[in-house]
ZAMARGU-4260 file (C-alpha; in steps of 0.2 Angstrom, whole numbers, plus 5000, padded with zeros to 4 digits):
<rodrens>
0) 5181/4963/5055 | 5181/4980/5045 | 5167/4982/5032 | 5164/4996/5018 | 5153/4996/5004
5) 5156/4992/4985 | 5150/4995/4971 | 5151/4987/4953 | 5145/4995/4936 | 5147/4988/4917
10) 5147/5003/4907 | 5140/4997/4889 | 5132/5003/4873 | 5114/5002/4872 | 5107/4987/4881
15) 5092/4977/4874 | 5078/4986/4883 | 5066/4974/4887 | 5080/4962/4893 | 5089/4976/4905
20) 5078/4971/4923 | 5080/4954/4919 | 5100/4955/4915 | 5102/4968/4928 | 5093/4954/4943
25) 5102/4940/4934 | 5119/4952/4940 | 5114/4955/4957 | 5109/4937/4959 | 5126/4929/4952
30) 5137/4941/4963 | 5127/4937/4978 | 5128/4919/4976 | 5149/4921/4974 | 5148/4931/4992
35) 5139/4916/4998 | 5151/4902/4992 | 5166/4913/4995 | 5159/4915/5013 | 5162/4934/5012
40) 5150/4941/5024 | 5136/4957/5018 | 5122/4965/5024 | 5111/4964/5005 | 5115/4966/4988
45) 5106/4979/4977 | 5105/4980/4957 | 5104/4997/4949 | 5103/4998/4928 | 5100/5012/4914
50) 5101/5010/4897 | 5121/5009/4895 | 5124/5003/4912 | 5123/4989/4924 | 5127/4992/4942
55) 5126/4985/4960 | 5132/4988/4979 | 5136/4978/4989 | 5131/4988/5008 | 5144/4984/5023
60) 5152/4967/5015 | 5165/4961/5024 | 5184/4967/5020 | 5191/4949/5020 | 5184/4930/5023
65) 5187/4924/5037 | 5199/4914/5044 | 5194/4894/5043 | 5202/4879/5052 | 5198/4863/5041
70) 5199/4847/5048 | 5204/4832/5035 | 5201/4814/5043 | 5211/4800/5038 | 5211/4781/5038
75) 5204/4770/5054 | 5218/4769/5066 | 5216/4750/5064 | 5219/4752/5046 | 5234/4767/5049
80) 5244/4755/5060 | 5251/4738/5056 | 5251/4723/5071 | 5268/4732/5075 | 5263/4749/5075
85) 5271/4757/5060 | 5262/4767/5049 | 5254/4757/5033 | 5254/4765/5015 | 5237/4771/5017
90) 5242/4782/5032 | 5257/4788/5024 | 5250/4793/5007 | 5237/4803/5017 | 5251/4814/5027
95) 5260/4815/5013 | 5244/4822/5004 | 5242/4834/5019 | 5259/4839/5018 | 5263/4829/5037
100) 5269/4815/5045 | 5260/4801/5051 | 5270/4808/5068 | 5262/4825/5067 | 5242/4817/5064
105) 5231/4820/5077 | 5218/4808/5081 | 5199/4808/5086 | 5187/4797/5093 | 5168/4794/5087
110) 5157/4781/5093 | 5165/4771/5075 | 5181/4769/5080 | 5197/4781/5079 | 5205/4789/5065
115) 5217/4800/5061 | 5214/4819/5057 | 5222/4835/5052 | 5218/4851/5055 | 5224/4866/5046
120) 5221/4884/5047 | 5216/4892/5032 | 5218/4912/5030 | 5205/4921/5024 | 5209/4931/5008
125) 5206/4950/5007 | 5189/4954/4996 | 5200/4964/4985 | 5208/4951/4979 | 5192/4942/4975
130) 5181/4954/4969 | 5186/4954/4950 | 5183/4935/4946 | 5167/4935/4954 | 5163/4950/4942
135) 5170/4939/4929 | 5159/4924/4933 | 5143/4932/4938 | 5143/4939/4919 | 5149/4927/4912
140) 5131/4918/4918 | 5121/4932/4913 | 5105/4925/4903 | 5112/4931/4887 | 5106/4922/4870
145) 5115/4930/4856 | 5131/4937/4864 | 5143/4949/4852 | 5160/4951/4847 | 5168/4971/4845
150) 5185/4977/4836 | 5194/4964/4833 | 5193/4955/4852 | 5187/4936/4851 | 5178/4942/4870
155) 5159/4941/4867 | 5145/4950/4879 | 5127/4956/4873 | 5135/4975/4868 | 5151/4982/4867
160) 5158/4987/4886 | 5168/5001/4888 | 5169/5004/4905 | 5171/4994/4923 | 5172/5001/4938
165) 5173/4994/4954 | 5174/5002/4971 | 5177/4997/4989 | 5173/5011/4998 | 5186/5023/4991
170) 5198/5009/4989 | 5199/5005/4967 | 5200/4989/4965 | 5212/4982/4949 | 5206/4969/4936
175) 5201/4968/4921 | 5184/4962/4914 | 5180/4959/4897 | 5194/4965/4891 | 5193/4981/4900
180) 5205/4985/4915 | 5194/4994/4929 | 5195/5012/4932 | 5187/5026/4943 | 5179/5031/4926
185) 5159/5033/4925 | 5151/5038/4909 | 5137/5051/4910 | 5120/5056/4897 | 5126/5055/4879
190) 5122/5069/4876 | 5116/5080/4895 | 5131/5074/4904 | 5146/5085/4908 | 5158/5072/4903
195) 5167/5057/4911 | 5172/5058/4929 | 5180/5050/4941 | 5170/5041/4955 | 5179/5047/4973
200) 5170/5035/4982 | 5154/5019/4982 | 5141/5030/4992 | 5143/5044/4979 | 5140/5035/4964
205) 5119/5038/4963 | 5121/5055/4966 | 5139/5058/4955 | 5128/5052/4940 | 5113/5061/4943
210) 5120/5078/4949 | 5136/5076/4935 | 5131/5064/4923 | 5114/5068/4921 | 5107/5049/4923
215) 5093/5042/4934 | 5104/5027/4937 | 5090/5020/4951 | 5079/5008/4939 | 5064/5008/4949
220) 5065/5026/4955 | 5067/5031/4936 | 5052/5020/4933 | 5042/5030/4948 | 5046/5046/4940
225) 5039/5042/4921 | 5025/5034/4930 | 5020/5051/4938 | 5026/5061/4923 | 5015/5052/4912
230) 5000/5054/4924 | 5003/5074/4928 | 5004/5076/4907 | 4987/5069/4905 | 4979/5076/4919
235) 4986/5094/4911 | 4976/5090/4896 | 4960/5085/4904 | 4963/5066/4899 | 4969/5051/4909
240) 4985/5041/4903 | 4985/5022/4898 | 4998/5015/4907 | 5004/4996/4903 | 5015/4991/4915
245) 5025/4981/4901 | 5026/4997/4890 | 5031/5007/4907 | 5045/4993/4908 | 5051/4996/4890
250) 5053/5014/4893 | 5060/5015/4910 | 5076/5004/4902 | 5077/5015/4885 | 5078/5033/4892
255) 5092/5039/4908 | 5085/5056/4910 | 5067/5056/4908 | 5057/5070/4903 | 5037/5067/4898
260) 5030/5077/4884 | 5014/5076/4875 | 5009/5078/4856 | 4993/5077/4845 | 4986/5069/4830
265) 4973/5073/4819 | 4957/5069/4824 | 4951/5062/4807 | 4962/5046/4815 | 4947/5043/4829
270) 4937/5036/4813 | 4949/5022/4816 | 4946/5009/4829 | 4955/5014/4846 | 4962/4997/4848
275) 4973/5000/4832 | 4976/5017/4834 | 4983/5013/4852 | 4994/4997/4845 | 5004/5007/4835
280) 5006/5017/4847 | 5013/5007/4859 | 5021/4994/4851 | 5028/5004/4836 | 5032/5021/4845
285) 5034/5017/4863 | 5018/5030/4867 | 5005/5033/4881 | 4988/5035/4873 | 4977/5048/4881
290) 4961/5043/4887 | 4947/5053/4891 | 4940/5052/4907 | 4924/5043/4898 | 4938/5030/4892
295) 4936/5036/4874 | 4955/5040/4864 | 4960/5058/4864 | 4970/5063/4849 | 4985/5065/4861
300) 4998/5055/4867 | 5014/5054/4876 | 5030/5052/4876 | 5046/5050/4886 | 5061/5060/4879
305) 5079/5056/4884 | 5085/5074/4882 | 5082/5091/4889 | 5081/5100/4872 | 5082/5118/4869
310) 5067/5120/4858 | 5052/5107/4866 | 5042/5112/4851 | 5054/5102/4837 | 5055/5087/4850
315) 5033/5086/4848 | 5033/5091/4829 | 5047/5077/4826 | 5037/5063/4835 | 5021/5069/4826
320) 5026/5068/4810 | 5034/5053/4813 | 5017/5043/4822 | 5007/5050/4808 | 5012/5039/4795
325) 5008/5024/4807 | 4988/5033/4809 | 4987/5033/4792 | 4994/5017/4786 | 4979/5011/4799
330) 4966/5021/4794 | 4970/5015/4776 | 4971/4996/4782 | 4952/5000/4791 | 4946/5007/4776
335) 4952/4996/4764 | 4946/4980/4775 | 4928/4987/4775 | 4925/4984/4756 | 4924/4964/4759
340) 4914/4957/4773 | 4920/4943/4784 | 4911/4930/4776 | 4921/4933/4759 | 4938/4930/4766
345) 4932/4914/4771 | 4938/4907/4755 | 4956/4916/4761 | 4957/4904/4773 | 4960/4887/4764
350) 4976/4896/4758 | 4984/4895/4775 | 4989/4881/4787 | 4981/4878/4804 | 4995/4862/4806
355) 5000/4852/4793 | 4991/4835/4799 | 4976/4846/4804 | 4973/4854/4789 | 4970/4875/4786
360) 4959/4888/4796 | 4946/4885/4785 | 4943/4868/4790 | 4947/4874/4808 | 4935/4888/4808
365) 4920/4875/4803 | 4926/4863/4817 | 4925/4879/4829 | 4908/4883/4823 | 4900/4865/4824
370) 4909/4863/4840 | 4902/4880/4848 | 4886/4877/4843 | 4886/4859/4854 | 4892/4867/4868
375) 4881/4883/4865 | 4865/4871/4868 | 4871/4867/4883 | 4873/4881/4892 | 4857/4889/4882
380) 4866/4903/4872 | 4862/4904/4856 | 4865/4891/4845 | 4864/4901/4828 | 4874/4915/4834
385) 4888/4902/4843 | 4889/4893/4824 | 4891/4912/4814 | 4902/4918/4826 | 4914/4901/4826
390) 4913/4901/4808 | 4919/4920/4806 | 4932/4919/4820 | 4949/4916/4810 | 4943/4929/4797
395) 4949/4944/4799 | 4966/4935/4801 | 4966/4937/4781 | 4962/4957/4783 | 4977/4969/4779
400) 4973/4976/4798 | 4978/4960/4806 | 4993/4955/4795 | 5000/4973/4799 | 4995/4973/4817
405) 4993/4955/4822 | 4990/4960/4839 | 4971/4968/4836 | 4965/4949/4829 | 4951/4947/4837
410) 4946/4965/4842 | 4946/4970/4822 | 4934/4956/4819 | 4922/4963/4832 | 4923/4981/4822
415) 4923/4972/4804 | 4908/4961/4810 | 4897/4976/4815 | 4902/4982/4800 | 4895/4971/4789
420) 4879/4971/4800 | 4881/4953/4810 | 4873/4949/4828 | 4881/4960/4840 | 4881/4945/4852
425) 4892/4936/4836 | 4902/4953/4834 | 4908/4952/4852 | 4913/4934/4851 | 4925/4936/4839
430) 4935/4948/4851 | 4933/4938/4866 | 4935/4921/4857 | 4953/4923/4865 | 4949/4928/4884
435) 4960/4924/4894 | 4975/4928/4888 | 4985/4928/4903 | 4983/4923/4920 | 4970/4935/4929
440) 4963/4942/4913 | 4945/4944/4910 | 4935/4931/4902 | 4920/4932/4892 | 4906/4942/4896
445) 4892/4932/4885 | 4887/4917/4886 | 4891/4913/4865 | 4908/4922/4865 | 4911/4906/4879
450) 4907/4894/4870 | 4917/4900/4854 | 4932/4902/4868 | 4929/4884/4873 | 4927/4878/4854
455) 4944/4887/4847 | 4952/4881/4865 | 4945/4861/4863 | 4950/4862/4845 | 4967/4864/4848
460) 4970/4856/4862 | 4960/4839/4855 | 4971/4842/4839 | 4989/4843/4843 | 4987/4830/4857
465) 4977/4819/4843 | 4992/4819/4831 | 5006/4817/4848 | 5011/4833/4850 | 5010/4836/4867
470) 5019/4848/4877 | 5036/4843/4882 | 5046/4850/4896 | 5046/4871/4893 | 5040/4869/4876
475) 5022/4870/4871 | 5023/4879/4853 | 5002/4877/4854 | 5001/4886/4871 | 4991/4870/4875
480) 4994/4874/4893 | 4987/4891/4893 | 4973/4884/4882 | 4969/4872/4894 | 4970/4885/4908
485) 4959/4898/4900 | 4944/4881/4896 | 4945/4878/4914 | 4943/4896/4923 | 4929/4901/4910
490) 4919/4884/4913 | 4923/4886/4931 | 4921/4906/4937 | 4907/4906/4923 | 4898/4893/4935
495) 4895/4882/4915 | 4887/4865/4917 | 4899/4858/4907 | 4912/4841/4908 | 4925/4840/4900
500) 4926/4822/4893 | 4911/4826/4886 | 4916/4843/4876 | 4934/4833/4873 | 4923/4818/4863
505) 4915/4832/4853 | 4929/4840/4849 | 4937/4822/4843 | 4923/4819/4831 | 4924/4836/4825
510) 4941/4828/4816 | 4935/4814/4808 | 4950/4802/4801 | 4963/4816/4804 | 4968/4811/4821
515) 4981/4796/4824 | 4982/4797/4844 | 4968/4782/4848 | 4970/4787/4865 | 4967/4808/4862
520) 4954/4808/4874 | 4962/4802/4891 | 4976/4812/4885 | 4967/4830/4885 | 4958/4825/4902
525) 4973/4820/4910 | 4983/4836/4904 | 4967/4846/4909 | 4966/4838/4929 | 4988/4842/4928
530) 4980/4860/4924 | 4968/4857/4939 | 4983/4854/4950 | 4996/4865/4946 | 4981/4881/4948
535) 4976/4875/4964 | 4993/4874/4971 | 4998/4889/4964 | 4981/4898/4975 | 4988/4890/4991
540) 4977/4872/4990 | 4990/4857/4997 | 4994/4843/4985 | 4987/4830/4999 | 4969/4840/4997
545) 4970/4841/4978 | 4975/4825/4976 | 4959/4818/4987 | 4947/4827/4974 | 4956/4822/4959
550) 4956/4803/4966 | 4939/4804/4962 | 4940/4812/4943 | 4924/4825/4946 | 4926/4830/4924
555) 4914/4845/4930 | 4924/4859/4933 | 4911/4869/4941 | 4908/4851/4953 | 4927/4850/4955
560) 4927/4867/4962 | 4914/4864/4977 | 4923/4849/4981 | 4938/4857/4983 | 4932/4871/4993
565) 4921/4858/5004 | 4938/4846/5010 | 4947/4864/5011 | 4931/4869/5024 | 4930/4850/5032
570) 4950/4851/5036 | 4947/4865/5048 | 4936/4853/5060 | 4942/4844/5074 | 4934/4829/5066
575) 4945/4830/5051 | 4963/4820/5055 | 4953/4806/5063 | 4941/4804/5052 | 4955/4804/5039
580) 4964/4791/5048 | 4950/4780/5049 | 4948/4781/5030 | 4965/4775/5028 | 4962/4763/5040
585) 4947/4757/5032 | 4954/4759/5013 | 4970/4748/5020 | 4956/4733/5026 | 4946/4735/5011
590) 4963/4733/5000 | 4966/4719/5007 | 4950/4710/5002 | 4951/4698/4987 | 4933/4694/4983
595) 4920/4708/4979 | 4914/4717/4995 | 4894/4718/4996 | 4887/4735/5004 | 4871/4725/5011
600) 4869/4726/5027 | 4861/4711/5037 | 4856/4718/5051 | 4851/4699/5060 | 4871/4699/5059
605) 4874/4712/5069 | 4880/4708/5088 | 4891/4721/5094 | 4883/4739/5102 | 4897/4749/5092
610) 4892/4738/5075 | 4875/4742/5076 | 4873/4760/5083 | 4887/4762/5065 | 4875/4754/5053
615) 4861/4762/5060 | 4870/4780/5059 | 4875/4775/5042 | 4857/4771/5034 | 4853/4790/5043
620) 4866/4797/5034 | 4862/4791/5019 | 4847/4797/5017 | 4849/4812/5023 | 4866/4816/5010
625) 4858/4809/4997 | 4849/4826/4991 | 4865/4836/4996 | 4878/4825/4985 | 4865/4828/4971
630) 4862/4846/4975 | 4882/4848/4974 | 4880/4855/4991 | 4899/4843/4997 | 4901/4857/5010
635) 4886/4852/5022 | 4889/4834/5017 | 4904/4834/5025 | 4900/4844/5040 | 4888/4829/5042
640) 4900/4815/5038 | 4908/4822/5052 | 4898/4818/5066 | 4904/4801/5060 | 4920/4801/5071
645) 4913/4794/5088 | 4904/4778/5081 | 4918/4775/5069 | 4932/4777/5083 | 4920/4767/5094
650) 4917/4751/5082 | 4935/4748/5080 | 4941/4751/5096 | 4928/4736/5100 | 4922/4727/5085
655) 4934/4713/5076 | 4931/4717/5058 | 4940/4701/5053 | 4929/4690/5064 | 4931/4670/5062
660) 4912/4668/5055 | 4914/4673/5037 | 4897/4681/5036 | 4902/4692/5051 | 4916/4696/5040
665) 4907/4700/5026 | 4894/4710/5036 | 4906/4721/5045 | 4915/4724/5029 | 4898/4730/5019
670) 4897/4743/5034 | 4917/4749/5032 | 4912/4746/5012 | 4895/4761/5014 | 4905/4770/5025
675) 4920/4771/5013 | 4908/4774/4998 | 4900/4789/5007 | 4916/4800/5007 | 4919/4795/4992
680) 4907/4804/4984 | 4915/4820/4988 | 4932/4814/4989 | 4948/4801/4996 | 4948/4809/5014
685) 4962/4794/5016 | 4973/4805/5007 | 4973/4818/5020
</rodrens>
């Protein structure tokens, strides 16, 4: 079977930018899923996208399906044929279906019975003739939210399409696509390309549209090339670029023909806190802030053009005098802000709702105080210094700075803090009150901003689940789930001696009669250990192993760690599958027991070799764990519990648990009972 390559490209207006990669995958995906269930054989399938354009080859895809021979079974012989051998209704309404006679049925035999069958021979079709409706359909399941129409066409997609072109090796292929009948047609630059032009072949499509069209049609070649771009511009300037990669996304799908340049500002604007500065930057002008190699802001930044123009120096005047008015609109929010200290816009705050039940974030930011002082006296932080900062944290949410740029909260109350001369150590808190953002960010670096991390975290978590609004499905409008993400990795990479029942009670109290769950607290623990699981699976932990720890409900994240990482270690013995079995063994007997089993041993009732050289290994054991289980130390425990294997395999392959003499019984089940109770301190080894 011939093969050639093909290629498909949706030529467009300006697509959403930061959609394109995800619409562009979506493509690939969808097209490769209708190869696979039109059984049209292909070496891979490759997505390419710029601004106006989606694209994707399809490399040596076969030039027709195949040929297939499908076999229809009928009715059981014994229900085709009547007592005189003519054909019953039943088998003729199945040939009729088929297009046969009963006469021209074949028949095969399985160790059921006989039946009739048909087989037909099924041409395959050419992939000419299928390539447009699978275009059709793999767009037409494209993630697009708010689809538009254009002219007066009732066709909808997420921008207008002007072009589609698809080629099979130098083959054109007919069909047309969202209104638009395909063509050899590609559409350059807007403004650097030399025109349309006609595509000869698939293979010369990349090169065509950079060498004619002027556009960089390889997404993550483009994105390569602004990447080094950006890095040689700083480094020309003595400086070091900030490259986001979310950013670096953004501009690799707004430009087709990148070319880096770099402008200034005035340095008055450095007065400004950097984290402002470098926002609007960002997020308003799609800009690279300059660093110094020190890590201070430059008063440089840069910025991918999508032209070649003429005259550089109008592209870098234009883009100043356009990034100014966002410097200085910041530098007079940071000014302005700094005539009222955090503590007066306290006041602000009962003018705005935390949740309607809940009440406003003034009453939230005293919960966060009260609250971050309990914790801060458990971990020895500052207890003064934990209240101040929880009390000022939702402050500078009512400062022009933050309602202009809501994504410096946090970092502008550290500035405004040291403004008005608080604590460093409360300063900091306020920025790091919401570490971790994501997963894999850096947490809090002092031991105060933690507990107003834990505090803010707790109070939300303890509140929205206290009025039943818990998480359902994909939504979580709270972000309870990274909430309760962020409380766990702090308490347990910070190494804090904290549970989490404990901190979820005094988070519950904090809310006096505003709470109508009765049950809030279960509920938070429960969702916090589902945030225990779904982490450790996620770092490569089996369910069985996670399971046996959270069997044993340690509410110590730091506690649950070790154990975790002590059944990951005791796995990797020999010992481990049967000591494991045994559990189960044991857990099975123990179930069965109706009356309450005792865990004193009377050693006058012990007869068997195996029974007493157990008990006697067991009352070793537990006093030499009983430092290690209170150390936290489940590592070495295990390694111990171990050595346990021989006697235990040895007292049931001789020792009749359920012996006739009920104090025998008893006896033999108070040595299972200790022995059970033993593992259990660490964790359900039965699980495993």
């Amino acid at each position: 079977m011939a093969t050639e390559n093909l290629l498909i490209e949706i030529g467009t207006e300006e697509l959403p930018p930061k959609s394109l990669r995800t619409l562009a995958e979506a493509f690939a995906a969808n097209f490769q899923a209708e190869l696979e269930k039109a059984g049209l054989e292909f070496a891979d399938v490759n997505w390419m996208a710029a601004p106006r354009r989606l694209a994707l080859t399809v490399s040596a895809l076969a030039d027709s399906q195949a040929d297939k021979v499908i076999e229809k079974r009928g009715p059981a012989v014994s229900v085709a044929f009547d007592a005189d051998g003519n054909a019953t209704k039943a088998a003729q309404g199945w040939a009729r279906g088929n297009g046969i006679t009963v006469e021209q049925a074949g028949r095969v035999k399985t160790d059921k019975g006989e039946w009739l069958l048909h087989k037909s021979e099924v041409k395959g079709q050419p992939t000419q003739a299928l390539v447009a409706d699978m275009v059709a359909t793999s767009l037409a399941k494209l993630p697009v939210s708010k689809p538009m129409r254009w002219g007066a066409s009732p066709i909808q997609f997420i921008r207008p399409v002007h072009t589609i072109t698809m080629l099979f090796g130098a083959e054109a292929l007919e069909g047309e696509i969202l209104g638009i009948k395909a063509a050899r047609t590609i559409r350059g630059h807007r403004f650097l390309g030399k025109g349309d032009f006609e595509l000869p072949h698939a293979d010369n499509y990349v090169d065509m549209l950079e060498d004619h069209g002027m556009v960089m049609v390889d997404y993550e070649r483009r994105k390569d090339v602004i990447r080094k771009q950006v890095i040689a511009a700083a480094s020309e300037h003595g400086g070091v670029a900030e490259i986001e990669e979310d950013l670096l996304e953004e501009v690799t799908s707004l430009v087709e023909w990148p070319v880096t340049l770099v402008g200034n500002f005035e340095e008055r604007y450095l007065d400004v806190p950097a984290e402002a500065l470098i926002y609007t930057m960002k997020d308003n002008q799609k800009y690279f802030p300059m660093l110094s190699t020190d890590g201070e802001l430059l008063p440089k930044f840069i910025f991918v053009s999508n032209i070649i123009s003429k005259d550089v120096r109008q592209v870098i005047e234009g883009n100043e005098k356009v990034v100014r008015p966002r410097l200085a609109d910041a530098e007079f929010f940071f000014n302005t802000d700094k005539k009222r200290t955090l503590e007066s816009r306290l006041a602000d705050l009962e003018t705005v709702l935390f949740q309607k039940q809940l009440g406003t974030l003034k009453e939230k930011s005293q919960r966060i105080a009260d609250l971050a002082a309990a914790i801060a006296g458990k971990i020895s932080a500052n207890t003064e210094h934990a209240q101040r900062a929880g009390l000022l944290a939702k402050a500078d949410l009512m400062s022009d700075m933050v309602v202009e740029f809501p994504d410096v909260q946090g970092v502008m109350g550290m500035h405004y803090a040291r403004n008005d001369g608080e604590a460093e150590e409360v300063a900091v808190a306020l920025n790091e009150q919401y570490l971790p953002r994501f997963a894999g960010d850096k947490l809090p670096t002092s031991l105060v901003a933690c507990a107003v991390s834990l505090a803010d975290k707790l109070d939300t978590l303890v509140g929205i689940f206290g009025i039943g609004q818990a998480p359902k499905g994909t939504a979580d409008p709270f972000a309870l789930r990274r909430a309760a993400i962020g409380l766990l990795r702090i308490i347990k990479d910070k190494q804090l001696d904290l549970d989490i029942v404990e901190l979820v009670e005094i988070a519950k109290t904090q809310y006096t009669d505003k709470l109508t769950n009765a049950n809030v607290v279960n509920d938070v623990v429960d969702f916090l250990f589902a945030r225990f699981r779904a982490t450790y699976q996620a770092n490569g932990f089996s369910v069985e192993l996670i399971q046996s720890v959270l069997d044993r409900r340690p509410t110590k994240p730091v506690d649950f760690e070790k154990r975790i990482q002590a059944v990951a270690k005791f796995q990797e013995l020999p010992e481990a599958q049967p000591i494991a079995a045994a559990n189960k063994r044991i857990s099975n007997i123990l179930a069965k027991v109706k009356v309450e089993i005792n865990t004193d041993v009377d050693n006058s009732l012990l007869t068997e070799g195996a029974e007493i050289a157990l008990a006697e290994i067991l009352g070793s054991l537990e006093v030499k764990l009983s430092p290690l289980f209170k150390d936290g130390d489940y590592e070495s425990a295990l390694f111990e519990l171990a050595s346990l294997q021989a006697p235990v395999d040895a007292f049931f392959d001789s020792v009749m648990v359920m012996a006739d003499d009920p104090a025998v019984k008893a006896n033999r089940l108070a040595i299972l009972n200790r022995l059970r109770n033993l593992f259990l301190q660490v964790a359900d080894v039965s699980v495993l």
